[in-house]
Structures are given as C-alpha cells and as structure tokens.
C-alpha positions in Angstrom: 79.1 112.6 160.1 79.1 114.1 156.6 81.1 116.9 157.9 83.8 114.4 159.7 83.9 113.1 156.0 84.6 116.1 154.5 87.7 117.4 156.7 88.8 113.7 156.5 89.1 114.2 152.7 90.4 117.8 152.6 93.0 116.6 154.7 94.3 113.5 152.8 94.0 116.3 149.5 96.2 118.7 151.1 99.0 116.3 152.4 98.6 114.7 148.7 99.9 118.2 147.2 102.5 119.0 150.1 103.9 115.6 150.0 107.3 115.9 148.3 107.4 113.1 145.2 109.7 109.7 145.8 112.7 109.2 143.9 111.4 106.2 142.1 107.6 107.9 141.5 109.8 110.7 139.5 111.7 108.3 137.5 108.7 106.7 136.6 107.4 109.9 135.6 110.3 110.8 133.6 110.2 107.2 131.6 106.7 107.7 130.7 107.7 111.0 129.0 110.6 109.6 127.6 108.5 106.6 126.2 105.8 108.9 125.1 108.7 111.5 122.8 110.3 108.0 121.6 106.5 107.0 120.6 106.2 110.2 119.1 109.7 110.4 117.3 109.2 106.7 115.4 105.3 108.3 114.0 107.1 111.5 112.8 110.0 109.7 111.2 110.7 108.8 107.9 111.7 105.6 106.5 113.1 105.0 102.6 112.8 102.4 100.5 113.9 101.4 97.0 112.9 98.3 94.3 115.3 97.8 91.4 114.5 95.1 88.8 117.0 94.6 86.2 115.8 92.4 83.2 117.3 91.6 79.5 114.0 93.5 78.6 114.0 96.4 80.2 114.8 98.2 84.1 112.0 99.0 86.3 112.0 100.6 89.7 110.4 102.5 92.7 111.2 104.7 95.5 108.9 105.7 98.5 110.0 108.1 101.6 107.6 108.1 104.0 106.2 108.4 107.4 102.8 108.2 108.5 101.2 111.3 107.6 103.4 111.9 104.3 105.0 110.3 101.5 106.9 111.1 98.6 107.0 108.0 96.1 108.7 107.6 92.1 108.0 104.8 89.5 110.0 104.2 86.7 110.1 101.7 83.4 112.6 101.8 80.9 112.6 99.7 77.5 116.1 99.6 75.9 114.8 101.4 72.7 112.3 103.9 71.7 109.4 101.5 70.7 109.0 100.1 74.6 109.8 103.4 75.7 110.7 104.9 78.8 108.0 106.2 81.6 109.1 108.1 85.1 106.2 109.5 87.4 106.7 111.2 90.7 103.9 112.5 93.3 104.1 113.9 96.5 100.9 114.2 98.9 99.6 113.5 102.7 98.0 110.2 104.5 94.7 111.5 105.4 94.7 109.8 109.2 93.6 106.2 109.9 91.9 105.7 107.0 95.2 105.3 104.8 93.8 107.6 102.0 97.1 109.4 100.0 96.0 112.2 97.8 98.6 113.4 95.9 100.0 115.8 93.3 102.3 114.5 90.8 104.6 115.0 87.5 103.8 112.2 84.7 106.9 111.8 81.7 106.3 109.1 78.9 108.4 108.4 75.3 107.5 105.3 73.4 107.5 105.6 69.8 104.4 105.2 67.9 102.2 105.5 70.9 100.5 108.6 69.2 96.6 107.7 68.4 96.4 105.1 70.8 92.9 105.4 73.0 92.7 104.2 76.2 89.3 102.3 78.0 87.6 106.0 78.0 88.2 106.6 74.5 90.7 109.2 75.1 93.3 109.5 72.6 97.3 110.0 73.2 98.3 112.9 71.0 101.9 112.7 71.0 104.6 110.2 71.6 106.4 112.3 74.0 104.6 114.2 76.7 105.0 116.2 80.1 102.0 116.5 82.2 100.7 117.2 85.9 98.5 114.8 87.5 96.0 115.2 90.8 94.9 111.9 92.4 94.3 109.6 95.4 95.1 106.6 96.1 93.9 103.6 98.5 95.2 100.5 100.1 92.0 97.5 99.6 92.0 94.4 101.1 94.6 91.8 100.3 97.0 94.9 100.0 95.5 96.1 96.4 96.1 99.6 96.1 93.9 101.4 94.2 94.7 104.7 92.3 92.3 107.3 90.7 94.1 110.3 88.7 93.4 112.9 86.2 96.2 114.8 84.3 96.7 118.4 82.4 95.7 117.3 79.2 92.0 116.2 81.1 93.1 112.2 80.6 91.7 109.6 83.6 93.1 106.9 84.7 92.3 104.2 87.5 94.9 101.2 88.4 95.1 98.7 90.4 97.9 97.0 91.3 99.4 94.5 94.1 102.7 94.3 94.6 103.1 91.6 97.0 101.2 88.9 96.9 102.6 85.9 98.5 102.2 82.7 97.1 104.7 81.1 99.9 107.5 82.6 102.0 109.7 82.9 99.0 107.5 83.1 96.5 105.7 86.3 95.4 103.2 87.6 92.8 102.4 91.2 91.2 100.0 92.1 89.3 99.1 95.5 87.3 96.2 96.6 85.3 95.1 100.2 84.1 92.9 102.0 81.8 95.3 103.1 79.6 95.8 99.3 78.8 98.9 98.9 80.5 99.1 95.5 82.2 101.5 93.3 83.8 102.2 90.1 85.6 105.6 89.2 87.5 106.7 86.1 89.9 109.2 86.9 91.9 111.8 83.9 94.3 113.5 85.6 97.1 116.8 84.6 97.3 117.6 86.6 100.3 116.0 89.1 102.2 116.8 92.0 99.4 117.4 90.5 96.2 114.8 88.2 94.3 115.3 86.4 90.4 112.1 87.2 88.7 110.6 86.3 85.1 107.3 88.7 84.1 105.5 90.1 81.3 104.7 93.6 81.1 102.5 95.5 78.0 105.6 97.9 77.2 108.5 95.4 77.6 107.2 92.3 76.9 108.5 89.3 78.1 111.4 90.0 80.9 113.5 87.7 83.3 116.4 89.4 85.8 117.1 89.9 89.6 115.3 92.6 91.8 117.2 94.5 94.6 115.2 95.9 97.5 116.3 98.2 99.9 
C-alpha cells in the first residue's frame, strides 16, 4: 500500500511540472511581481518637503528629502539684524531599519552679535560670534512624535534637543515646542487655514516675539 502511495504521488509531481501554466495563473503571476517592484519602488523613493514661516520678527524654515532608509534635512532662522542673528544647519545620514534611528553627519553656521562668552547647560563657552563647525549625531523619534537629537561638534561642544513639531491641539490647531542645551527655546501656535499655509504667533529665544503665515509644501 505504501508503495501504491508513492507512485500515486510521483505521478501527480510529474504531471504538476509538465503541465503547461493557464493564461490567468500567468497573469496572476505577472501582477504579483508587478505589485511586489511597485511595493519596492514607493520604499526606495524619495519624497520632499519644505516649511516656510515668515514673521515681522524674523524667517524660519526647514527642508527634508527623504525616503525610508535616507534623509537629507536643513533648518534655518534668520533675525533681521545681527543681534537675533542668523543660524543655517544641514545633515545628511541613514535610517538605521525599523527602529527609526537617523545618525547623521552635518555642517552647523551661526552669527548673532554678542553671543561670544555665552555658556550653555554644560558650561561650555561660545568663543566667537561667528562660527563654522562640523557636527556628528543621531537623532530619534519618542512617543507623541518628540524627536530627540544628541550631537557633538568640531570645537568638542554637546548638545541634546528636543523638539515637537506637530502637536495637535485640534484639526486646525497645532502646537511646537523647542528646548536645547545651548538655551535655545521656543514655543509656536500655529491655525491651518488650508492644507499648506497656516497664520502663526510664537516666541523664540533669538527672535523674540513673532506673528506671520507658514507655507508647507
């Protein structure tokens, strides 16, 4: 009996291999690759994004090109004279996976006026009001979409932030909120007039008091 099994199954093997496919088994075949290189396209692609805020105190803005393994992001605040100063940062670096770490590598620029001599929550003293410097760090998405960034820069200075940029307080009503070693702070409330444009009023540590319109793209 065990051997009548045996041929039985050899023989429903071999006409499983000689059997020519079906029209509709190969176009089912052909859709599941076609799914699969569509899945595969939308995790390889990129997708930009840009935040403008213009205010009567000052402009500031960021830019992030990304996909899911990695992203290129720039931050900028600008003061409309030398004592608020003007700040750019870029970075560059790769999602490590599922657990949504970004470590990065990145070029810091900052010019306010006066800013020499001022320590941050390490005791670390600025030396100059102008300066150029490198910077090495990670960042790290927490609960209630807090992102948390850890950095160190050429001249050996550390910083940690945290910062939430969207926190919503109703559908059209948003809150962000910024803090930092180097004693940098800030607080905005955003209304979202439409989909990409939102009338603001904050306070930021550089600029002071601010009110304008935001456009995101």
């Amino acid at each position: 009996m065990k051997k009548v099994n045996r041929i039985l199954r050899f023989i429903s093997i071999f006409f499983l291999f000689i059997t020519p496919l079906s029209a509709q088994t190969i176009e089912e075949i052909n859709s599941a690759d076609r799914i699969d290189a569509y899945i595969q396209q939308e995790k390889n692609s990129f997708y930009f994004t840009i935040n403008n805020s213009f205010s009567f105190s000052g402009n500031d803005g960021s830019v992030d090109y990304s996909n899911p393994q990695w992203s290129f992001q720039g931050e900028w605040k600008l003061g409309y004279n030398d004592r608020k100063g003007y700040e750019a940062e870029a970075r560059a670096g790769r999602i490590l996976g599922i657990t949504g770490l970004y470590t990065y590598v990145g070029i810091d620029w900052t010019y306010r006026k006066g800013s020499a001599g001022d320590k941050n929550l390490f005791g670390q003293r600025t030396k100059r009001d102008r300066f150029l410097a490198g910077t090495l760090g990670v960042r790290y998405k927490l609960p209630l979409s807090i992102i948390a960034d850890a950095r160190i820069d050429t001249y050996k200075h550390a910083r940690l932030q945290l910062e939430a940029n969207k926190i919503e307080l109703s559908n059209s009503l948003l809150l962000k909120l910024m803090a930092n070693t180097d004693k940098e702070y800030e607080i905005k409330l955003s209304y979202l007039v439409l989909q990409d444009l939102a009338v603001f009023v904050n306070y930021d540590s550089d600029l002071k008091v601010g009110a304008g319109i935001s456009i995101i793209y």
